[in-house]
Every structure is written in C-alpha cells, then in structure tokens.
C-alpha positions as CSV (number, residue, x, y, z in Angstrom):
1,X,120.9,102.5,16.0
2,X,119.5,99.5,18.5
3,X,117.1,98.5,16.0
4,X,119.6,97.8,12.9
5,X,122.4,96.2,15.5
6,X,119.1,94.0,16.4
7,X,118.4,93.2,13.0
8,X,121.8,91.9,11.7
9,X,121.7,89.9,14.9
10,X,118.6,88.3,13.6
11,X,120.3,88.2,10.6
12,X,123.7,86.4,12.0
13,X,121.2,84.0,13.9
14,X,119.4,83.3,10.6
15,X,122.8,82.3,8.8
16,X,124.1,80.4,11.9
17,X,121.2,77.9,11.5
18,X,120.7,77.7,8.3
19,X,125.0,76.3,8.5
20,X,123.5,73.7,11.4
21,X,120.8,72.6,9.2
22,X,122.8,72.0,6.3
23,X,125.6,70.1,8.5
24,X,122.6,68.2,9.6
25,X,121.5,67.2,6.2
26,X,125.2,66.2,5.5
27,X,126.1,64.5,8.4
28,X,122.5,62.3,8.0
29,X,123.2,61.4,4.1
30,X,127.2,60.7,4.8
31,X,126.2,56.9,6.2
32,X,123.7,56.4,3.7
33,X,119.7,57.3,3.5
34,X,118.3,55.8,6.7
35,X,114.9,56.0,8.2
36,X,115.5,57.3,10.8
37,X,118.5,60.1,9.7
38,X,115.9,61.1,7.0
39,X,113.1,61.8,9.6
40,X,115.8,63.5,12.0
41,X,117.0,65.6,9.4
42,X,113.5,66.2,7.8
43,X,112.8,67.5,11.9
44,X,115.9,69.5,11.5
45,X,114.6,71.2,8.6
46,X,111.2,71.8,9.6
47,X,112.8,73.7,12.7
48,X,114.8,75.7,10.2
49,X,111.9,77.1,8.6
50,X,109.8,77.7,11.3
51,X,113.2,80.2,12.3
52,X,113.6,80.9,9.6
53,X,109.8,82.4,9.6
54,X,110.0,84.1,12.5
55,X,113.5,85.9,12.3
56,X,112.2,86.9,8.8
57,X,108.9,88.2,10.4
58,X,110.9,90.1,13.3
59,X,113.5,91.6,10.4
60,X,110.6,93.2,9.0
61,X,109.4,94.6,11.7
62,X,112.4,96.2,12.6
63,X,113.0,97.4,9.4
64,X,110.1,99.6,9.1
65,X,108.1,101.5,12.0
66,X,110.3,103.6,14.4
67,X,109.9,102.7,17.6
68,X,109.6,99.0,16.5
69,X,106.9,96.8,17.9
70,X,107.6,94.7,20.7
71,X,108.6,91.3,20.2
72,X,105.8,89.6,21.8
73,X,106.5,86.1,24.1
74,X,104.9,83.6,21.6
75,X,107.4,84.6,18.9
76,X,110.2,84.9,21.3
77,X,109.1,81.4,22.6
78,X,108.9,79.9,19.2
79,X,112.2,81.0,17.8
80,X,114.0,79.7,21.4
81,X,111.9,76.4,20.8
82,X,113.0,76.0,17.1
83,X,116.7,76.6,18.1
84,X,117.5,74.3,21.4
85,X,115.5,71.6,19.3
86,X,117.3,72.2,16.3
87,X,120.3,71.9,18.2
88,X,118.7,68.8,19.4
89,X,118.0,67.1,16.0
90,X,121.6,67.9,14.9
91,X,123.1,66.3,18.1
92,X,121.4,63.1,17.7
93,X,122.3,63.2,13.9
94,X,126.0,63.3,14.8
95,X,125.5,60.2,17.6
C-alpha cells in the first residue's frame, strides 16, 4: 500500500510543476519575448525536465519490484535541487 500512495505523490509532484512551469512560460511571454524572460523560462524548463526525469524514473521503480529499491541521495538531491530552483526561476519571472 506505501508504495502506490508514494507513487501518486510523485505523481501529484510531477503535475504540480509541470502547472509552475507553464505559469512560468506565461507569465515570461505576457510582457513580450525578452532576453532575459526567455533564458529564465528556458532555465525553468530545463528544471522541469530534469523532474520530470527523475519522478518518472522513481514511478517506475515503484511500480515494479516489491520491496521497491531505495531512493538513493543523488536522486533525492536532484529532484529537491530541480524544485527549490524551479521555484526560483518562476519567482524572478514574476518580479
């Protein structure tokens, strides 16, 4: 039962970014296509997929062996990395 309340976690995770990287893209192309929005927002989505990889990649795993495999630090690091500076990027986008 943990492992498929895990997964749509990872799941809900996955959908709340991809909402922030879409607000992202909107808010940057709501003023008009500037430098420096585009390269922001470009960041932004880079972030997303790098998530996006890693949530997908941790889905799968929990999806198939019973006991899952641990979730080891360097993709735990990289998927809190991707979100505070996605969360980043979309702040300075709105400022």
């Amino acid at each position: 039962m943990q492992p498929e309340r895990t997964r749509l976690a990872w799941r809900r995770t996955t959908l709340s970014a991809t909402v922030v990287a879409v607000l992202a893209g909107k808010s940057a192309l709501r003023e008009g296509p500037g430098v420096t929005a585009f390269v922001v927002c470009a960041l932004c989505c880079g972030l997303w997929l790098g998530f996006l990889a890693v949530a997908h990649r941790r889905i799968r795993t929990l999806s198939g062996a019973v006991p899952p495999a641990v979730f080891t630090p360097r993709h735990a690091g990289t998927a809190a990395l991707c979100t505070i500076a996605m969360a980043v990027c979309a702040t300075a986008l709105i400022f």
